[in-house]
N, C-alpha and C positions, 0 to 999 in steps of 0.2 A: 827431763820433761821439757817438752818441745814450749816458749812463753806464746799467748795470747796472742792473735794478729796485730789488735791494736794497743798490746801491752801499754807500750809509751805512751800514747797519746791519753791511756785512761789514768795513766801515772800523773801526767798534766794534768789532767782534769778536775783531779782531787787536791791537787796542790792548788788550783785556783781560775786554770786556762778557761775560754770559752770554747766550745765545742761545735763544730758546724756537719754538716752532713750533706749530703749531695744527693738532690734531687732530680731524678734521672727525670722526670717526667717532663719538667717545665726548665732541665739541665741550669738549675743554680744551685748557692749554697744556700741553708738555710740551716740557722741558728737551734741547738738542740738542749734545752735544759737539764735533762738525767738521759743521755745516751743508751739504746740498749746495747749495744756494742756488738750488734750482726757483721758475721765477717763477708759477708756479702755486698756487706755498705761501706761508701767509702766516708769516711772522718777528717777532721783537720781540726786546728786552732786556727780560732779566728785571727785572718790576718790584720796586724793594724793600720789603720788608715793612715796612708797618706797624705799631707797636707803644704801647703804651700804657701809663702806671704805674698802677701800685695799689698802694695802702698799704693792709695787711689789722692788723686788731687783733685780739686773740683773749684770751682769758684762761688763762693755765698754772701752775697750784700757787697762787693767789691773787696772780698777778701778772699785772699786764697788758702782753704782749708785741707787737710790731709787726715786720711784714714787708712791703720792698719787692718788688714781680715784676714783670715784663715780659711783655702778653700782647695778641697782637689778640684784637679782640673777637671774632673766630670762637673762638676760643680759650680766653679766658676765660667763653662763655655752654656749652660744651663741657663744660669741667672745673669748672662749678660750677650748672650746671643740673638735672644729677641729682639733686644733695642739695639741692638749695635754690633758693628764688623767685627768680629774675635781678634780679628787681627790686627786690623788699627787700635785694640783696645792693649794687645799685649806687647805691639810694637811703641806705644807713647809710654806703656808703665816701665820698658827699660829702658826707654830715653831718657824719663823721671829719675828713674834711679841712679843711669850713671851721671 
């Protein structure tokens, strides 16, 4: 007996994975609760994110204070590209570092 197209991935499923689907319309992935498991449709496990440190310095009251954050780079060119160069922001944080 020939298994399931997305045998494995509904093997994952039940074991605990998140389940995503691909939506051709608007071509993203989008997050699927109880999968119907059409072989038409394509499936995945949600991939995990990414994440990246940064040690930010700043100055506060004449002191110089420091903060760790957690951010993909989608994320961090996001919340810090409005105010400021990305690039003089990532070129001083690995000056800071080394």
């Amino acid at each position: 007996m020939t298994p399931h197209k997305h045998a494995e991935l509904i093997k994952e499923w039940a074991d605990g994975a998140e389940i995503q689907f691909y939506f051709e319309n608007e071509e993203v992935w989008r997050y699927v609760e109880s999968p119907q498991w059409h072989k038409g449709t394509k499936y995945r496990i949600k991939p995990l994110r990414t994440v990246h440190k940064y040690i930010f310095a700043y100055q506060d009251q004449d002191a110089w204070r420091t903060t760790v954050q957690y951010y993909s780079i989608e994320e961090a060119k996001k919340l810090f590209t409005n105010e400021h160069n990305w690039e003089a922001i990532l070129s001083s944080t690995k000056e800071f570092l080394l």
